[in-house]
Structure formats: structure tokens, C-alpha cells
C-alpha positions in Angstrom: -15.0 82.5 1.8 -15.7 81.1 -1.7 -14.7 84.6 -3.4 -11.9 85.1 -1.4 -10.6 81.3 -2.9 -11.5 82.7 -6.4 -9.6 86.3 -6.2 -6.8 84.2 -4.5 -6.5 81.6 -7.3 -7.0 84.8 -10.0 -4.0 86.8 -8.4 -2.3 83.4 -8.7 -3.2 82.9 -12.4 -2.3 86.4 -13.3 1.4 86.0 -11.9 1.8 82.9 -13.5 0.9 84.1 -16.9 3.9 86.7 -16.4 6.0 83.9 -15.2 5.0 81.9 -18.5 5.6 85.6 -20.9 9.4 86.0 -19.4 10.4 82.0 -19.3 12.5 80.9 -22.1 10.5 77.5 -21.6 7.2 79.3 -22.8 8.0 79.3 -26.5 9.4 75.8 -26.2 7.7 72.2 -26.9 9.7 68.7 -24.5 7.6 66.6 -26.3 8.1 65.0 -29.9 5.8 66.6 -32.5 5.0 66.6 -36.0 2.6 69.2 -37.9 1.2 67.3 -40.8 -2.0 67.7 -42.6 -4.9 65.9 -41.4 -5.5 65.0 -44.9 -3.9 61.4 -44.4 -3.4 58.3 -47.1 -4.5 55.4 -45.3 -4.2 51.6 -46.3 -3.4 51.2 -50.0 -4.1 55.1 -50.7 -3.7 55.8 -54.2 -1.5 52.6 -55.5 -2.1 49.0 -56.0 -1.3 46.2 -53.7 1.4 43.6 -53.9 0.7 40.2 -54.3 2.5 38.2 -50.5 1.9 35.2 -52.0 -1.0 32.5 -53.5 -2.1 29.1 -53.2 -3.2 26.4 -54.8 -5.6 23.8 -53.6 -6.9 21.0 -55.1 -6.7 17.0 -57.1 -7.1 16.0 -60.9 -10.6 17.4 -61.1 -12.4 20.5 -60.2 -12.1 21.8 -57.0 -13.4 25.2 -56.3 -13.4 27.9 -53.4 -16.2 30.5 -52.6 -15.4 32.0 -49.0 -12.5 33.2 -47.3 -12.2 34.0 -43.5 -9.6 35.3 -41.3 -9.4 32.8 -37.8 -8.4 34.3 -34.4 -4.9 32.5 -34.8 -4.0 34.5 -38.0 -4.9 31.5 -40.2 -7.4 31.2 -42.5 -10.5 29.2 -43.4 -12.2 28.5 -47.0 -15.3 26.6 -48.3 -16.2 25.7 -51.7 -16.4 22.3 -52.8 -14.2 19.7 -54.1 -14.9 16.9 -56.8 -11.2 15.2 -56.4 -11.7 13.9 -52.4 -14.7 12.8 -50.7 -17.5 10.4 -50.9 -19.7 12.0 -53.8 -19.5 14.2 -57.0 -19.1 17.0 -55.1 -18.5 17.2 -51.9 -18.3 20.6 -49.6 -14.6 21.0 -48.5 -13.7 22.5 -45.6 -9.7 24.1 -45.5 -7.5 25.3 -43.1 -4.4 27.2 -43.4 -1.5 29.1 -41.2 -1.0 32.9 -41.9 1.4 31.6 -44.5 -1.5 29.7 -47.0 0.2 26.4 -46.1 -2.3 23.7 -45.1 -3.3 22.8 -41.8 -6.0 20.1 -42.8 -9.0 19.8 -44.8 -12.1 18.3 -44.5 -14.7 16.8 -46.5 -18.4 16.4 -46.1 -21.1 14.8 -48.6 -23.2 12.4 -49.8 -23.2 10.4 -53.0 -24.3 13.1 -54.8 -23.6 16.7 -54.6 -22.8 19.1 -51.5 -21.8 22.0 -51.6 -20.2 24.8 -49.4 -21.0 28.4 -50.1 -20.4 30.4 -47.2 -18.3 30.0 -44.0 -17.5 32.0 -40.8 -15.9 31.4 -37.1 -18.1 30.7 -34.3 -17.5 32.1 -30.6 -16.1 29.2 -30.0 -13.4 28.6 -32.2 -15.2 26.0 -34.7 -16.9 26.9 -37.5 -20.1 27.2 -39.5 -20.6 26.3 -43.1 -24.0 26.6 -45.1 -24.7 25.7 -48.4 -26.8 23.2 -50.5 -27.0 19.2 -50.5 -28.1 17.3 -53.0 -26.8 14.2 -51.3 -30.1 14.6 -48.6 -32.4 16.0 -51.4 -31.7 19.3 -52.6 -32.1 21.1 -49.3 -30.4 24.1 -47.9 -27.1 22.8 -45.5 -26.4 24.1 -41.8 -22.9 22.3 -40.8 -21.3 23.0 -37.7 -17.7 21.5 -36.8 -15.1 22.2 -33.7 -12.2 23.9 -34.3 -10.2 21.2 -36.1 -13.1 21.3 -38.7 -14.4 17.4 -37.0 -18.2 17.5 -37.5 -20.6 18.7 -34.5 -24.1 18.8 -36.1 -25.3 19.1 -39.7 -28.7 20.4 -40.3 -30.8 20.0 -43.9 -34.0 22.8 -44.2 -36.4 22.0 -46.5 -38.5 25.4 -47.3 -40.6 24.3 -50.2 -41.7 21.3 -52.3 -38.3 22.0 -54.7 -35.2 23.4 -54.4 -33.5 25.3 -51.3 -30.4 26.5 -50.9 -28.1 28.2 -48.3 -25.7 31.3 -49.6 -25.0 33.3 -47.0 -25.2 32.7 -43.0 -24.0 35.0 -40.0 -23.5 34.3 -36.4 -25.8 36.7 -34.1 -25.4 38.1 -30.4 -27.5 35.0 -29.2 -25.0 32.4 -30.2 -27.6 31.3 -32.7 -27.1 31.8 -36.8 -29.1 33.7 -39.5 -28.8 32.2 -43.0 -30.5 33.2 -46.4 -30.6 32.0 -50.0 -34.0 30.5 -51.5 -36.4 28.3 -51.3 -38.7 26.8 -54.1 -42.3 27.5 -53.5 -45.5 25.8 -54.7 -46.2 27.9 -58.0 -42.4 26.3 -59.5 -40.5 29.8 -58.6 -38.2 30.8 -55.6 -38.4 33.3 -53.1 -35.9 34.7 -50.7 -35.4 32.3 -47.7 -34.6 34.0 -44.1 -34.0 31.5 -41.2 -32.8 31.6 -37.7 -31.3 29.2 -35.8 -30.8 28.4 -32.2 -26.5 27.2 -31.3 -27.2 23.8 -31.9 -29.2 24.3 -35.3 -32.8 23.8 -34.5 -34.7 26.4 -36.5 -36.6 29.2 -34.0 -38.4 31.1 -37.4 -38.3 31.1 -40.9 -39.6 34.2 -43.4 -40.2 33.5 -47.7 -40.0 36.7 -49.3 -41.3 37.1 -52.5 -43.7 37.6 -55.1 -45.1 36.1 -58.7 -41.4 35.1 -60.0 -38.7 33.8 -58.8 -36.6 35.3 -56.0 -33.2 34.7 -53.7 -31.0 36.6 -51.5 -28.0 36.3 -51.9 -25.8 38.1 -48.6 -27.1 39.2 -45.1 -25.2 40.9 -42.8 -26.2 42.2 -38.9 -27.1 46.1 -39.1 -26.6 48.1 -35.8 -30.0 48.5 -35.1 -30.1 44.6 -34.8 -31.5 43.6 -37.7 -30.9 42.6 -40.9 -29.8 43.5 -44.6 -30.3 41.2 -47.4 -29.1 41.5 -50.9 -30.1 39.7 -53.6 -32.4 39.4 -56.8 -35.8 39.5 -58.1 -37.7 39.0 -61.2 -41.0 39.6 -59.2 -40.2 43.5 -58.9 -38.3 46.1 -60.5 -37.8 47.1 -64.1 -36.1 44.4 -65.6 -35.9 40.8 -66.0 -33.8 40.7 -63.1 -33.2 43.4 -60.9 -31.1 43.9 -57.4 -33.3 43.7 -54.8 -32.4 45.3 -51.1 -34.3 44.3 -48.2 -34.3 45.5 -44.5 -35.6 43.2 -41.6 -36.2 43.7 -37.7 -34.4 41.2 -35.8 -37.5 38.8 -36.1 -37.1 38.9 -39.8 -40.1 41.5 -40.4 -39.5 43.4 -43.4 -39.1 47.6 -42.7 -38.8 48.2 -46.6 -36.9 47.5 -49.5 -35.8 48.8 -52.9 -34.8 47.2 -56.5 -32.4 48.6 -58.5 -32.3 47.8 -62.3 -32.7 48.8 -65.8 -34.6 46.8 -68.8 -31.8 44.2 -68.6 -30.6 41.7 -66.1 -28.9 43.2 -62.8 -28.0 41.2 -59.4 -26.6 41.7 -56.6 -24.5 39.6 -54.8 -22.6 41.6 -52.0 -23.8 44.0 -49.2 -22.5 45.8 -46.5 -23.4 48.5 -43.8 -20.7 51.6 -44.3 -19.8 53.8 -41.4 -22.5 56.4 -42.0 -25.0 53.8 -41.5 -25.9 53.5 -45.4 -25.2 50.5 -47.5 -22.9 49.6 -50.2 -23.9 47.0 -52.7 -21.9 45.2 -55.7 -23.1 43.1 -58.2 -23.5 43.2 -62.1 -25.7 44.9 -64.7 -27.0 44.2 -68.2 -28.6 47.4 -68.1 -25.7 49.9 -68.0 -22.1 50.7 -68.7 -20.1 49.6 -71.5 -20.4 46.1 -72.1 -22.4 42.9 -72.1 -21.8 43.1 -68.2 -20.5 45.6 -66.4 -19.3 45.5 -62.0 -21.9 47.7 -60.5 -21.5 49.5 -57.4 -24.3 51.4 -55.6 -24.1 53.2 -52.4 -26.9 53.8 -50.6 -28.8 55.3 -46.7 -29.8 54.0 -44.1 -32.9 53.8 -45.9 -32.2 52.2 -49.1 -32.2 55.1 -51.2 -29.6 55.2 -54.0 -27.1 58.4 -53.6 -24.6 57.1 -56.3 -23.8 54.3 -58.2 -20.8 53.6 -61.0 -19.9 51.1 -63.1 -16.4 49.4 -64.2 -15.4 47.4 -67.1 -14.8 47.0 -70.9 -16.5 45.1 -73.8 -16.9 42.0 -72.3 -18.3 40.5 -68.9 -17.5 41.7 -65.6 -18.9 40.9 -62.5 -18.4 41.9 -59.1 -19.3 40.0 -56.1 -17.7 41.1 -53.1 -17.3 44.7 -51.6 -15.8 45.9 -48.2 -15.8 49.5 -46.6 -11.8 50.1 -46.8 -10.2 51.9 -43.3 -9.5 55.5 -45.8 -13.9 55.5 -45.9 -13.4 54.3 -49.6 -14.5 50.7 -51.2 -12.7 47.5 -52.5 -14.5 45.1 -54.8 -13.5 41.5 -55.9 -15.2 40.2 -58.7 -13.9 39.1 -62.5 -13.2 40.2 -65.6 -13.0 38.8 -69.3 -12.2 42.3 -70.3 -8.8 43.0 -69.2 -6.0 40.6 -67.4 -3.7 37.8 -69.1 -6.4 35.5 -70.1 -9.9 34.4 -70.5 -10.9 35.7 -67.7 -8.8 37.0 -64.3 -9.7 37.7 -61.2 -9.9 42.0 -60.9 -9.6 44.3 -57.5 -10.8 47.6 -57.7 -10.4 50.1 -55.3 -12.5 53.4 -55.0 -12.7 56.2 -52.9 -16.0 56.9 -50.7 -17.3 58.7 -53.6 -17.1 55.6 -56.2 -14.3 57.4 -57.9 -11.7 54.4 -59.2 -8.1 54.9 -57.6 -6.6 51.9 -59.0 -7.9 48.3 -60.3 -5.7 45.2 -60.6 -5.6 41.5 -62.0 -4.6 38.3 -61.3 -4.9 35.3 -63.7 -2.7 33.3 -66.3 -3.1 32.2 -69.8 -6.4 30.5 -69.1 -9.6 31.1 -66.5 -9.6 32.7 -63.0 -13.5 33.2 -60.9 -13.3 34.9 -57.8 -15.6 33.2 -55.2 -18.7 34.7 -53.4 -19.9 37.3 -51.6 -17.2 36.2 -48.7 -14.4 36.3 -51.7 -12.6 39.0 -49.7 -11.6 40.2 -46.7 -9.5 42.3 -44.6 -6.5 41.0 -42.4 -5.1 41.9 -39.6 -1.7 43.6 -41.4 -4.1 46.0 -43.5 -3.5 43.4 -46.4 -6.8 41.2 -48.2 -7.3 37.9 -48.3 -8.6 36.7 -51.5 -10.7 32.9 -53.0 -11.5 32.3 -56.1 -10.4 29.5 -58.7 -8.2 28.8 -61.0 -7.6 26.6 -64.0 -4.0 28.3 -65.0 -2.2 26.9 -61.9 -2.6 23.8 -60.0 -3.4 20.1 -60.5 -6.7 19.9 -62.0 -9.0 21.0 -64.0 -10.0 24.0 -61.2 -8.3 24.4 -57.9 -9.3 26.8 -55.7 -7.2 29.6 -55.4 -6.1 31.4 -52.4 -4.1 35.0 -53.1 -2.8 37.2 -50.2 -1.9 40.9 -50.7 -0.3 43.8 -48.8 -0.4 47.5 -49.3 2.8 48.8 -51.3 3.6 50.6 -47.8 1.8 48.7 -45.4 0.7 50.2 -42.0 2.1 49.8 -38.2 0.2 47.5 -36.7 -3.1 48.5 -34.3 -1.3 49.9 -30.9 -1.3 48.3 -28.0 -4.2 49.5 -25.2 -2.8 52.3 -23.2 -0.6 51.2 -20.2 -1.1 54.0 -16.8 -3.3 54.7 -14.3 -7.3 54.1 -14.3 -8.1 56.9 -11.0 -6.8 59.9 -11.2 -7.3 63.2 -10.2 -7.5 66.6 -12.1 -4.9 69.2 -12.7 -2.3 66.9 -12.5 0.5 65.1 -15.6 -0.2 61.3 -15.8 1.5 59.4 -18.4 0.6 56.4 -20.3 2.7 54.1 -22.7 1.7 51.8 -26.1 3.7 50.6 -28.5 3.5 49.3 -32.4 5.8 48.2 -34.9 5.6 48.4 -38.8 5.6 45.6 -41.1 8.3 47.5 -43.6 10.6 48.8 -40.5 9.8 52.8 -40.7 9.5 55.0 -38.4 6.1 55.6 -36.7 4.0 58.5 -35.1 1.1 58.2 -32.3 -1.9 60.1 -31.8 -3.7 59.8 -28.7 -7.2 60.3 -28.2 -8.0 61.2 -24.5 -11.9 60.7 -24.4 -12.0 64.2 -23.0 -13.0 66.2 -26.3 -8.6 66.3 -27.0 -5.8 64.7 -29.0 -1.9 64.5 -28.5 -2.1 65.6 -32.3 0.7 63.6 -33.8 3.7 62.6 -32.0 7.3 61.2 -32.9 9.2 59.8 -34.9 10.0 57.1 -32.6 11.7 53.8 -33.7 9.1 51.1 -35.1 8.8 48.5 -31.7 9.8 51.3 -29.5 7.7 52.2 -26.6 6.1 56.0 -26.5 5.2 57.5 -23.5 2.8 60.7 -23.6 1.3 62.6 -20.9 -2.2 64.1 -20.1 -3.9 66.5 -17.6 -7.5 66.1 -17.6 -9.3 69.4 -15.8 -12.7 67.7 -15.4 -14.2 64.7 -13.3 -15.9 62.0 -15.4 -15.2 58.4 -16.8 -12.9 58.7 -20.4 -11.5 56.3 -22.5 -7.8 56.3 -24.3 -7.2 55.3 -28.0 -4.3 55.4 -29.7 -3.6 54.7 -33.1 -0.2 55.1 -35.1 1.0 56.0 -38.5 4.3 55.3 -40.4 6.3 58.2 -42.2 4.2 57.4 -45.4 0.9 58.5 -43.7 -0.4 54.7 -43.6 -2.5 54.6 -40.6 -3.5 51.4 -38.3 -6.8 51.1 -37.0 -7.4 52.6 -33.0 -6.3 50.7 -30.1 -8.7 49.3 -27.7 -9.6 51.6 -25.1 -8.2 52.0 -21.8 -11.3 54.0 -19.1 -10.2 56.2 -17.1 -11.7 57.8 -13.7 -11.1 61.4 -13.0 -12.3 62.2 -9.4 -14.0 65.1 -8.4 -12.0 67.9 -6.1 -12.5 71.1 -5.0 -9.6 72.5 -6.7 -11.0 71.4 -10.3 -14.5 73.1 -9.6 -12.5 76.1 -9.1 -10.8 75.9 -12.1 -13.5 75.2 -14.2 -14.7 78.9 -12.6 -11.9 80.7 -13.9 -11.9 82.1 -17.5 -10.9 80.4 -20.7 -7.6 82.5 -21.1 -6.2 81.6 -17.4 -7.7 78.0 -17.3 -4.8 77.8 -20.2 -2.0 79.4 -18.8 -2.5 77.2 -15.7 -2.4 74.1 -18.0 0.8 75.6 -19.4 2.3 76.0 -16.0 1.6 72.4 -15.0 3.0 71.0 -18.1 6.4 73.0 -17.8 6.7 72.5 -14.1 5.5 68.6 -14.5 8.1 68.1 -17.5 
């Protein structure tokens, strides 16, 4: 009975591939299509951003801000410190704006002496966590958590040491609970790298010093996707140098797994780190030890285990220093850092942009007649419109003596915007058209192409042009059973890509009729696709 199905459906296939040679619709595409390279510019490509606009915060004195965050509104939120407002010299300042850079409110927390904020991220839910150092409560690394309108839930002070200890960096983790490093002064009058984790509500659940004879910090941690931990930072206890850039990888219990340093016979630090998509590391920092002037940006890429496969320098005769780098969406780097080298003044705030390779593809400043800092490790980050948010300080614009310094830019062309998740049906069954819909729009109005990913090993390859805000619809016929997820991401007619969509799954149910197919040979399992397509159209 079984062959007799087969030789049935093989006659069948045979007289449909003579249907498909003689139909005029057999050399002829229904749906919208575009051949293009897959060799793709994606955010930014090859030319500099624009500025959208900046902003100035800050009183008669020095006010100064070190992280920058994008909130789930489209908002932002920044920390540094501010010696104009609050209660002490310095007291840690706590800002929030609307996707526009106007202000919300701002918050001040301190002492009567000096509290600082250094780092700052969005909590699950909807507050925010600040860490940094008080000297208000005795020179002790700060844990500060507030709500969402930045009113004050707990504040924590760690004391590692007999000295000084200090909070740079801190990260929320799957638990709910927080990971923070920086240092913490030991008994023989040096530092060591400080790693501690919290519980939600700030009670610490372990702490690990790492170090040796010198002194020692770590200056950024972010989560790996093994669940551990990568810290960046510097030594004088190891290396070549005075000072070199020191890389360390934990488990998720803050045991170390390795680490490397990375110097010359000068002084070299690293203040930024993150994990790229091939699971290596990027780091920027500075160096004494090479390039072309008394400090030069220093960026080093890395593997998954710590081992250097390229590193390049930027700048000129005088001091650079870079101290924030992201992965861009293209597979290339951006780094924020400063520069006394080139700009309008003293010293300006300078992007650079590479490709994945180091390789420069365009650098810019920003800064007036006087001084310009960029902020932290947190100085940059991505938005949601493929622009960057950027903190720093400035003492060319504003009231005081420093304001901190809040610049958004966009991409020259600036991509659609991510796609909505696919719209269609969730069980279906083989061998038969199903369509499903999504829409974006683009920022600068032109027109905009989809791809489709079906989870099944198969693209829509790129479809359109369709109208930006107008809805696509695209079909599908998947041939075997399983569980698949849809993406969709878009691109304008300048090749400026969004990011994917979140996925829509898919169940294919198992027939008899798809078994059969999947029987046949590779040349009639295509003509019957064929077939369905035209007679489905």
C-alpha cells in the first residue's frame, strides 16, 4: 500500500513539473523582491553621527556626570556627583530625564562630606541602583537603592579593609540580587580588587579581594553567558609595568578561572569591558607604553579565554584616554573616551568608531573653547533608535565651574525601527501557505525592506519596498513537523538595518502527507513547493 502512495504521488510530481515548464506563471515572482548584496552597512556604517541634541546639568560649582542609562520609558538616567545641591561637599546626584534630555527630577544623596555616584543601572523593578564611594559614613564603598522616582529604599556602606573602599561598577544578576567591584584597602597600606554580591535588599551573601603585593582595583564587571563574571581593571602587583590592565574571569561564586595583564614598561589601565558576540572580550583603556603620545586610547580584543588576538591604538601627541567601549550592531566597536590631542579646546570629548577588526572608520569630537571629560565605563550606550547616549562634563557650557554633560546622537541615516513580532497562526500544518504580518517605520521617512527568518533553516531573502509604517504581509510553507520561531528584521533603502524582532513559535504538526514528501527526491520536493506557491497566490 505504501509504494503504491509513493508511485502515486511520483506520477503526480512528474505532471506537475510539466505543468510548472509550460505555465507562464513559472518564470514569474507575486511577491515584492529585492536582490542586494548581503554585504550590508549597518548603524552608522562608514560616517559619523549627528549630534540630536545635548544638555547641560548643573549650579555655580562643579557638578559632574559618570554613567548614563537608557530607562524602559525611553528616558534616561545619570549619576555622578554634584557639589552645587545637597547636604555635603559632594554629594551623589541622581538625574532623570525624558527621551528629549529635559529633566524629570533629580535627586541628591550625602553626608557632610563627600558621596559620590560612579555607576548606575535599572532594576527589574523600575527603580534604580547606584554604587559608589562615601566619605560622609567613612570612606566606604556605597550600595543605594531608590524606587522609580529616584525616593530612597535602602543604602548600604561595605567596609572591606582597614582604609579605603570604593564602589565603580555594579550589575544586576538573574537572582534579583547585585554584583559590584572596585577596591578595597588591605592591611599592608595597598588595594586589591573588591568582588561582592548582594542579596535584593543589599545584605552582602559573599565577598572576594583579589590581589597581590601592590595595589590593585577593578574597575567594570559585566555578566558572561556562562554565568559568571568578567572584571577589568588594574594592577601594579602583576604584569610588566608600573601599572598594567588586568583581566579577570570568575564563576558565579566569584572563584577566579584565570586572568591576564596586558602592558608595556609604562602605565596602562583599563577601564571598560565587554563580552562580543563570539564570546571573546573587548577592553578599552589607555597606555603609557605604546602609540604616539604621552597616552594613547587602547583597544584590545580578546577570546573567550583572555588571550589577546589584536589590539590598536588612537591618538596624537598629547593625552587620550578611552573609557567606554560597546560591540556596535555591524560586529564593529565604539569607544568614548577623551582627547587633548584634537577637538576645539583643551580637551573634548572623542567617539571612535571601528570595524570588528580595530580598523578606524571614523572618529569625532565634541567640546568648546575650554575642557570636556567623558564619564566612566557607563559613559556610553546604545538607544533604542540605533543612536548613543553619551555623559561626560563640561566646563565650556553651562552654569558652573563643571556641569555634567548629557549629548545624544543619531546615525547620519538612521535605521527603521526593530519590527514588530510576527502576527499569524501558532499550529499549523505542512505543505500548506500561511501568512504572517509586522510592521516598522523609519526615523528619516524611507522606504523599508523585510527579511524574514522562518526558524526552519530559510529566509524570505529581502522583500519590498514597502512604505515606512506600512504593514507587510509574507507567506511561508514549512514541509516538516517541529516547533520554529519567526524573526523579522527590516532595513531602509540605505542598507541601515534594525535589530531582529522578537520571535513568534510556531507548531507544525505532523501528517502523513509531509512524511511522504520528505520521501520524495530533492528535485520534486521543489517543484511541489512551486506548485503550492502558484496555486496558493
Amino acid at each position: 500500500m505504501g509504494r503504491k502512495i509513493c508511485r502515486t504521488i511520483l506520477v503526480w510530481g512528474l505532471a506537475l513539473c510539466l505543468i510548472v515548464l509550460i505555465s507562464p506563471y513559472g518564470a514569474t515572482r507575486t511577491a515584492k523582491s529585492l536582490t542586494t548584496s548581503l554585504n550590508t552597512l549597518f548603524v552608522f556604517g562608514n560616517q559619523p553621527p549627528s549630534e540630536e541634541w545635548n544638555k547641560t546639568f548643573g549650579g555655580s560649582d562643579e557638578d559632574i556626570g559618570y554613567a548614563v542609562q537608557q530607562t524602559g520609558d525611553g528616558g534616561y538616567i545619570i549619576t555622578g556627583y554634584t557639589a552645587s545641591y545637597g547636604a555635603g561637599k559632594f554629594d551623589v546626584w541622581l538625574i532623570k530625564m525624558d527621551s528629549k534630555g529635559n529633566e524629570e527630577w533629580n535627586r541628591s544623596f550625602g553626608g557632610s562630606n563627600i558621596d559620590v555616584g560612579t555607576d548606575v543601572q535599572q532594576t527589574d523593578d523600575g527603580g534604580y541602583i547606584i554604587t559608589g564611594v562615601t566619605v560622609s559614613e567613612g570612606y566606604d564603598m556605597l550600595l543605594l537603592k531608590t524606587d522609580a522616582n529616584g525616593n530612597k529604599v535602602w543604602m548600604k556602606t561595605l567596609k572591606g579593609g582597614a582604609g579605603h573602599d570604593a564602589g565603580l561598577a555594579v550589575r544586576q544578576v538573574d537572582d534579583g540580587g547585585y554584583v559590584v567591584t572596585g577596591y578595597t584597602f588591605t592591611t599592608e597600606r595597598n588595594y586589591d580588587v573588591w568582588l561582592v554580591k548582594l542579596d535584593g535588599n543589599g545584605n552582602m551573601e559573599w565577598d572576594k579581594k583579589i590581589g597581590g603585593c601592590c595595589s590593585d582595583a577593578g574597575e567594570c564587571i559585566q555578566l558572561t553567558d556562562d554565568g559568571g563574571y568578567i572584571i577589568v581593571g588594574i594592577t601594579e602587583s602583576y604584569g610588566c609595568g608600573h601599572y598594567d590592565i588586568w583581566l579577570i574571569k570568575v564563576d558565579s561564586e566569584g572563584n577566579e578561572e584565570w586572568n591576564k595583564t596586558f602592558g608595556g614598561s609604562g602605565d596602562d589601565f583599563g577601564f571598560s569591558i565587554q563580552q562580543t558576540s563570539d564570546g571573546g572580550y573587548i577592553i578599552a583603556g589607555c597606555t603609557e607604553s605604546y602609540g604616539s603620545g604621552n597616552s594613547d586610547i587602547w583597544l584590545i580584543k580578546t577570546d573567550s579565554n583572555g588571550n589577546e588576538e589584536w589590539n590598536k591604538t588612537f591618538g596624537g601627541r598629547d593625552v587620550e584616554r578611552g573609557y567606554a567601549v560597546l560591540e556596535t550592531i555591524d560586529g564593529g566597536y565604539i569607544i568614548a573616551g577623551d582627547t587633548e590631542s584634537y577637538g576645539s579646546g583643551n580637551s573634548d570629548i572623542w567617539l571612535i568608531k571601528t570595524d570588528s577588526n580595530g580598523n578606524e572608520e571614523w572618529n569625532k569630537t565634541f567640546g568648546g573653547s575650554h575642557y570636556e571629560k567623558i564619564g566612566y565605563h557607563n559613559a556610553i550606550q546604545r538607544t533604542a533608535d540605533g543612536g548613543y547616549i553619551i555623559i561626560g562634563c563640561t566646563s565650556s557650557y553651562g552654569a558652573g565651574n563643571y556641569d555634567a554633560w548629557v549629548i545624544k546622537v543619531v546615525p547620519a541615516n538612521r535605521p527603521p525601527s526593530t519590527p514588530n513580532i510576527p502576527q499569524g497562526e501558532t499550529n499549523v500544518t505542512p505543505l500548506k501557505k500561511y501568512t504572517y504580518t509586522t510592521v516598522s517605520a523609519d526615523p528619516d521617512g524611507d522606504e523599508i525592506y523585510y527579511m524574514f527568518d522562518w526558524g526552519d533553516g530559510t529566509t524570505s531573502g529581502w522583500l519590498g519596498p514597502y512604505k515606512s509604517g506600512e504593514t507587510v504581509k509574507v507567506s511561508h510553507i514549512w514541509t516538516k513537523s517541529g516547533v520554529y520561531e519567526i524573526k523579522v528584521k527590516a532595513k531602509d533603502s540605505k542598507d541601515a538595518e534594525s535589530e531582529w524582532s522578537e520571535p513568534l513559535q510556531i507548531t507544525v504538526q505532523s501528517t502523513l502527507l509531509e512524511k511522504i514528501y520528505n520521501m520524495l527526491p530533492e528535485f520534486l520536493r521543489n517543484i511541489i513547493l512551486r506548485i503550492l506557491d502558484i496555486l496558493s497566490s
